[in-house]
N, C-alpha and C positions, 0 to 999 in steps of 0.2 A: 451642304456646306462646301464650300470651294478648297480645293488639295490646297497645302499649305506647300510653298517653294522650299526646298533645303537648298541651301549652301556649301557643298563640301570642300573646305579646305585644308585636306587631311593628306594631299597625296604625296607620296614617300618618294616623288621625286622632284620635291621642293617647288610646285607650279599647284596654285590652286584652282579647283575646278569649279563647277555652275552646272550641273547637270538643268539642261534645260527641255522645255518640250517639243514636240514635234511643232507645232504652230508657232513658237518663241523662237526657233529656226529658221522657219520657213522667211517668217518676218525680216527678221535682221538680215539672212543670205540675198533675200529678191532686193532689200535697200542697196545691198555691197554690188550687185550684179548690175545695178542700175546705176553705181556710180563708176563701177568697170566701163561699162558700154561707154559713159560720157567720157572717162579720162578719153580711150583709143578714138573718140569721137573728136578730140582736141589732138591728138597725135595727127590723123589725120589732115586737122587744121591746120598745121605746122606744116606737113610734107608739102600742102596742097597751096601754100604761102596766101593764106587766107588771111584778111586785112588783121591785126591787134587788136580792136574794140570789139570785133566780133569772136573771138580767140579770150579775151575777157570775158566776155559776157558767158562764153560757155565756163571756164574757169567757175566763175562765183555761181552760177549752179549748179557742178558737181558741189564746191565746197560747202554749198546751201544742204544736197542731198547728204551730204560725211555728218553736216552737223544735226540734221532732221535722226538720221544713225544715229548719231551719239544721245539724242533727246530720249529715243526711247530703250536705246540699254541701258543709259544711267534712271530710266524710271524704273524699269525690271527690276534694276541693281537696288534702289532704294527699296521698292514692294519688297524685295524677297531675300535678299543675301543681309543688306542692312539692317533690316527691323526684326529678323532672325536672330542674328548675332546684338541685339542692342535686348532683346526677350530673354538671349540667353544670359546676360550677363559680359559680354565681350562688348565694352564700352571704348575698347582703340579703336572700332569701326568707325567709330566716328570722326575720328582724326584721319586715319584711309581716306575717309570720302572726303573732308576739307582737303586734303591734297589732292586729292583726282580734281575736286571741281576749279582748285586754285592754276591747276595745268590746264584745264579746259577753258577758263577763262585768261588767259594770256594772249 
């Protein structure tokens, strides 16, 4: 049977936590690394007065890899913190998450 996610949002200094796994890490840290490389890859761009459409083009594929990020922490988040807390009886999670998704899609 597969471990069950907890959710801890208990910490006493008002920031709730996601204890997550080593591979739920690995995951999300190599998508941010790679969208690190792109930004300073378009800094670059800029120093080196590299034409705009090409300066664009890299633009909207970091922003493509931030949002691929977002696809899969907001699935994690549903799998495990959400359907957690909706088991437990913590039915404002679901309002949390209309607002997260209501700023995601903006």
């Amino acid at each position: 049977m597969a471990e069950e996610k907890k959710c801890c949002c208990c910490g006493t200094d008002g920031v709730r936590y996601k204890k997550r796994t080593e591979e739920e890490k690995k995951t999300l840290l190599n998508r941010l690394k790679k969208v690190e490389g792109q930004i300073r890859g378009i800094e670059k761009m800029i120093e080196n007065d590299i034409y705009c459409t090409d300066i664009l083009t890299q633009v909207q594929a970091a922003t493509s890899a931030l949002n691929s990020f977002n696809k899969v922490l907001l699935s994690d988040h549903i799998k495990s913190c959400v359907a957690n807390d909706i088991r437990g009886g913590k039915d404002e999670t679901i309002d949390d998450l209309c607002g997260v998704l209501q700023k995601l899609m903006k």
